[in-house]
C-alpha positions as CSV (number, residue, x, y, z in Angstrom):
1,X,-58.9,-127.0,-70.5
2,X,-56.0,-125.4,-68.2
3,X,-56.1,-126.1,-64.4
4,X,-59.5,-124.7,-62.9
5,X,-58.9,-122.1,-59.4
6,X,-59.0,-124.3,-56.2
7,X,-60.7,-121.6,-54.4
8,X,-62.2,-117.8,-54.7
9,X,-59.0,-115.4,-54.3
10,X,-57.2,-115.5,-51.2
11,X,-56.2,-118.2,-48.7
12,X,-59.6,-119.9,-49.1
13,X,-60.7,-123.5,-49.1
14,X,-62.8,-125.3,-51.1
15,X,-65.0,-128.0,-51.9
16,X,-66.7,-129.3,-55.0
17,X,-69.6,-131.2,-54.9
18,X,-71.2,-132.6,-58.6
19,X,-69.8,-132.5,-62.1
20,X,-72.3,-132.6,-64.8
21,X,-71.1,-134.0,-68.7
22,X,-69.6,-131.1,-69.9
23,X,-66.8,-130.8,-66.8
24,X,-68.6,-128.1,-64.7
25,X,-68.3,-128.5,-61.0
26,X,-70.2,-127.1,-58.3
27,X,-69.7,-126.6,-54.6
28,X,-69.0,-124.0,-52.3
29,X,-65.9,-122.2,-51.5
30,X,-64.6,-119.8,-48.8
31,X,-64.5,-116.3,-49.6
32,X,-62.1,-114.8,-47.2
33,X,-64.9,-113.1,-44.5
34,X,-65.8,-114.3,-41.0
35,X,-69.2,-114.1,-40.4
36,X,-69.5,-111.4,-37.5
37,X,-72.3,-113.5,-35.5
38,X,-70.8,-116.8,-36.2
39,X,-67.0,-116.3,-35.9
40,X,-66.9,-118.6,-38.6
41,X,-65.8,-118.6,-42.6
42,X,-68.3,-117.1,-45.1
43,X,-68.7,-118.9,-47.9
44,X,-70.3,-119.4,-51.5
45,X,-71.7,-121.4,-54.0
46,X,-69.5,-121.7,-56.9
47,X,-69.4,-122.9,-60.1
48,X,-66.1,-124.2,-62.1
49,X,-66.6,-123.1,-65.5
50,X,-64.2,-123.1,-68.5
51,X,-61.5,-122.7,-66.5
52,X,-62.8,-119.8,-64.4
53,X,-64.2,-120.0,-60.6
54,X,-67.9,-118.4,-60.5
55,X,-69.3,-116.9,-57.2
56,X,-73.0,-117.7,-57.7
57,X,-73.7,-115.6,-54.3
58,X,-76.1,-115.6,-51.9
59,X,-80.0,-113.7,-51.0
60,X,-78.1,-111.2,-48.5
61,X,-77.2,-113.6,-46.3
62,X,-73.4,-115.0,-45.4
63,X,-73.9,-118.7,-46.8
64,X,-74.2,-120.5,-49.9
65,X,-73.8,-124.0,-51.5
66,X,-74.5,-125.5,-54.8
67,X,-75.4,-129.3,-54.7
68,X,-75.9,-130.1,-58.5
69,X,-75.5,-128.9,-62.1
70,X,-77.0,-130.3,-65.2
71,X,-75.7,-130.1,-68.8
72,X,-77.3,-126.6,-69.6
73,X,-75.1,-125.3,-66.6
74,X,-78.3,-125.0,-64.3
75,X,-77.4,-125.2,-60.8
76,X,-79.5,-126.1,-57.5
77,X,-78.7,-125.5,-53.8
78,X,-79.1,-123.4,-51.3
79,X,-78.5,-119.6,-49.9
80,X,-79.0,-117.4,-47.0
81,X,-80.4,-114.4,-47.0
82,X,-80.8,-111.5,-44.3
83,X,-83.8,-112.8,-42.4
84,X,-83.6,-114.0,-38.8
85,X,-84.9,-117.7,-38.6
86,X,-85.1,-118.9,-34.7
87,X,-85.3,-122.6,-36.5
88,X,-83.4,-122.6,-39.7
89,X,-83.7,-125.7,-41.7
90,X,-80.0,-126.6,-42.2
91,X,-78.4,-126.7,-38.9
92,X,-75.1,-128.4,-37.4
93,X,-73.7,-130.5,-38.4
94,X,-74.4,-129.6,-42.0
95,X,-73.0,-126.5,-41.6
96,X,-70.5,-126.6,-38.2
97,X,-72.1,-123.8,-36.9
98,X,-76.2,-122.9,-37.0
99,X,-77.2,-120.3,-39.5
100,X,-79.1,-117.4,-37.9
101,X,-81.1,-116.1,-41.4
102,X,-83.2,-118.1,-43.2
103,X,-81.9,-120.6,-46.1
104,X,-83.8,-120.5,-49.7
105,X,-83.7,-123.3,-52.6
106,X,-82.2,-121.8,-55.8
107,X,-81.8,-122.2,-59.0
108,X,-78.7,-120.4,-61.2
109,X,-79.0,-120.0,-64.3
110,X,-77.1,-117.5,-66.5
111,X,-75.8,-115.4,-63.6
112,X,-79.3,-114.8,-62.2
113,X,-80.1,-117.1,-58.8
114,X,-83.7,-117.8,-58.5
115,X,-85.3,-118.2,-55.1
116,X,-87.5,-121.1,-55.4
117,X,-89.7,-120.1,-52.5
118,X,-90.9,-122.3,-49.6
119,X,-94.5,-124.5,-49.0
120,X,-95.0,-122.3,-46.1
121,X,-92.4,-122.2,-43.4
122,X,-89.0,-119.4,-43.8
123,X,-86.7,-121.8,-45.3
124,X,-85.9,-124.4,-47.8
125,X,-82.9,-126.1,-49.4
126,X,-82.4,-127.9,-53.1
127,X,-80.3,-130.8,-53.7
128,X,-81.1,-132.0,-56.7
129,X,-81.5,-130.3,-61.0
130,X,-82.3,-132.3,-63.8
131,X,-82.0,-131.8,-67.5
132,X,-85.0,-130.3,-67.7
133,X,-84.5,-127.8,-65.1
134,X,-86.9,-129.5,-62.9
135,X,-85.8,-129.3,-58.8
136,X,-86.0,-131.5,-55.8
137,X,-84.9,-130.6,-52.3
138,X,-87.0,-130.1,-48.9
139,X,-88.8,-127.3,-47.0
140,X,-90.0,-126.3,-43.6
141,X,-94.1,-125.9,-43.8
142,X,-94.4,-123.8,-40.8
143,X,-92.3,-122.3,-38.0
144,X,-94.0,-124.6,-34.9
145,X,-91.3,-126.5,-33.3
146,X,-93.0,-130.7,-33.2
147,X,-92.6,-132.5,-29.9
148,X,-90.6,-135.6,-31.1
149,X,-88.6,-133.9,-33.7
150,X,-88.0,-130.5,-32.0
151,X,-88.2,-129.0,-35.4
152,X,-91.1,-127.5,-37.3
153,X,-92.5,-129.7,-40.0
154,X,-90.4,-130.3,-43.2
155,X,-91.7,-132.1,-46.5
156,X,-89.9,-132.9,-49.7
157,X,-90.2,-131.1,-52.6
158,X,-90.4,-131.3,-56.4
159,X,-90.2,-127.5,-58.2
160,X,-91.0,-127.1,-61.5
161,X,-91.3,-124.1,-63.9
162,X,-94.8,-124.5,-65.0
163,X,-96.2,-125.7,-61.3
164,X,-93.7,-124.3,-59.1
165,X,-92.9,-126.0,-55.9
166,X,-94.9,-128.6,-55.2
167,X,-95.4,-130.9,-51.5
168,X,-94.9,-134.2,-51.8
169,X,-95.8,-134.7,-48.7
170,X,-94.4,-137.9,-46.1
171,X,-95.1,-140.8,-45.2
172,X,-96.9,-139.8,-42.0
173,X,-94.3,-138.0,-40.4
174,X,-93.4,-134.9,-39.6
175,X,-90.2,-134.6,-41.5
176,X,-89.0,-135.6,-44.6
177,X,-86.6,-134.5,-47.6
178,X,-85.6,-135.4,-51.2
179,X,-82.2,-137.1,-52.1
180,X,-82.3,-137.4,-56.0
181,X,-84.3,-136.9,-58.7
182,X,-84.4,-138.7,-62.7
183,X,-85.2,-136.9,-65.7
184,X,-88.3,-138.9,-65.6
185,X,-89.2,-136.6,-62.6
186,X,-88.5,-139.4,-60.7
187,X,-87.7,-138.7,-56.6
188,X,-86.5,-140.4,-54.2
189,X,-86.0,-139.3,-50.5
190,X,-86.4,-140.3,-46.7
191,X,-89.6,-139.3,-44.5
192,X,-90.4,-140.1,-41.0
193,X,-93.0,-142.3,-40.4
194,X,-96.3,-141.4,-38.1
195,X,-94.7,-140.6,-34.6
196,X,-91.7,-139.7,-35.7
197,X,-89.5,-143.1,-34.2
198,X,-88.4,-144.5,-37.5
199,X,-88.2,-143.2,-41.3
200,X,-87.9,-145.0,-44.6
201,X,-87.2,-144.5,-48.2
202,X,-89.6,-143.2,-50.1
203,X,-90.3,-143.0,-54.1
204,X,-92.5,-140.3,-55.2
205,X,-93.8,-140.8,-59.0
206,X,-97.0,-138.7,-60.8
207,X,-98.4,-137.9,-57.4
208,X,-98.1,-141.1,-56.2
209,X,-95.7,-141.7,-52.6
210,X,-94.1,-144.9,-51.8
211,X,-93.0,-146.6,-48.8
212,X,-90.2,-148.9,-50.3
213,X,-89.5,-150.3,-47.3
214,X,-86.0,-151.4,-45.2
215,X,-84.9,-155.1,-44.4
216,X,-86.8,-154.8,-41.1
217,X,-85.2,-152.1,-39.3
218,X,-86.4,-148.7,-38.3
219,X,-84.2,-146.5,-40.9
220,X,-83.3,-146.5,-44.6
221,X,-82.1,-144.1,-46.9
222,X,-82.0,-143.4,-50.6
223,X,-79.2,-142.1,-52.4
224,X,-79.9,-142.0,-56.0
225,X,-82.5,-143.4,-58.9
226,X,-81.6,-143.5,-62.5
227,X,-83.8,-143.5,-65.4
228,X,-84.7,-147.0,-65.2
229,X,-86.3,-146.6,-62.0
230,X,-83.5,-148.5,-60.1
231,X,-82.7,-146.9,-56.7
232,X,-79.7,-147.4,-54.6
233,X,-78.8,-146.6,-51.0
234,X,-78.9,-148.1,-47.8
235,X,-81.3,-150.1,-45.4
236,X,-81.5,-151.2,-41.8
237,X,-82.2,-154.8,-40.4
238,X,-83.8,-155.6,-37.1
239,X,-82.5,-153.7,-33.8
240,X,-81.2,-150.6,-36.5
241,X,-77.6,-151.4,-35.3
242,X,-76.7,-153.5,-38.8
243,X,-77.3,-151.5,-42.4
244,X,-76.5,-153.0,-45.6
245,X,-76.1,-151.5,-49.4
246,X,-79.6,-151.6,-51.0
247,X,-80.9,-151.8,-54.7
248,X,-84.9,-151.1,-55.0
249,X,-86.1,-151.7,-58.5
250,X,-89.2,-149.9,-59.9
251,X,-91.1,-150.4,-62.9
252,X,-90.9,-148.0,-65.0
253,X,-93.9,-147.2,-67.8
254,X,-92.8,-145.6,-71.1
């Protein structure tokens, strides 16, 4: 395979973001517009394919990004469209500057980009695609702003094709998101916890959410599972000023 196209044409950056096992990339790259209400770079999901540079697009809006691909070239992430959102759920510093239309989960496949839809709020973002085409990510559940948080109410999410998206709820909280998710339809993610002063890991398996806990601190957060049920990421002790590497195992039934 030649050299893949650093960027869409023109003087555009670039960024990739996951390669699956076949050598496709995803990310997001700049398309050569300046978004009028922004003053600030468009740019687009992509996919690296066979040595070509595809621009998966966006729902009319001026911002995309693709977080993961599997092996069957399905890609999950996340696009505006043209809607105004007063509380979008990507914000800075995510983005460097606020969107001002609502973001949709998506999933690419075959040139078509699929919005995923929402559990009840204007916006939603996926992170995660695994080989069976099954999707993790988090979505706002209603527009009203919460007092601790300032944001509405967010929950993490597990899409599939049969069931479609479905709310894994938190942990008590009001907000909460996925991180990864295991071809065993496995996720992990963080959530708040009631009152909204400290969040935790969870592991969410067959309906089933799991506080996995920190080493005594406020905070932790999951990065990724594998199929073994073995998670990895990071945990705070006592007085959340120290956090250390963390390995969670979980038993896994065949």
């Amino acid at each position: 395979m030649g050299a893949l196209p650093a960027a869409l044409p023109g003087l555009n950056g670039s960024i990739p973001i996951w390669i699956n096992d076949r050598g496709d990339i995803v990310g997001a790259s700049e398309n050569g517009n300046i978004d009028p209400a922004l003053a600030f770079p468009e740019f687009r999901a992509v996919l690296w394919e066979d040595g070509h540079i595809i621009d998966l697009g966006t729902f009319g809006g001026t911002v995309s990004i693709a977080f993961a691909v599997n092996s069957l070239v399905q890609v999950a992430g996340f696009a505006l469209n043209a809607v105004p959102d007063p509380f979008p759920l990507l914000g800075p510093p995510f983005l460097a500057a606020a969107p001002v239309t609502q973001s949709r989960a998506f999933l690419w496949e075959k040139g078509e980009m699929q919005d995923l839809g929402t559990l009840g709020g204007p916006d939603a973002a996926a992170f995660w695609v695994n080989e069976s085409g099954q999707v993790a990510g988090c979505s706002l559940t209603n527009s009203t702003p919460n007092p601790i948080t300032l944001t509405p109410t967010a929950h993490p999410f597990l899409w599939t094709k049969d069931d479609g998206m479905i709310d894994l709820g938190t942990l008590g909280g009001t907000d909460g998101c996925a991180s990864d998710l295991n071809n065993r339809a496995q996720v992990v993610g963080f959530s708040n916890l009631e009152g909204d002063q400290a969040g935790h890991p969870f592991l969410w398996d067959d309906g089933v959410l799991t506080d996995l806990g920190t080493f005594g601190g406020s905070f932790g957060f999951p990065e990724g599972i594998n199929e073994a049920g073995e998670i990895v990421g990071e945990a705070g002790y006592p007085g959340d000023v120290i956090f250390h590497a963390a390995l969670w195992k979980i038993r896994c039934n065949d």
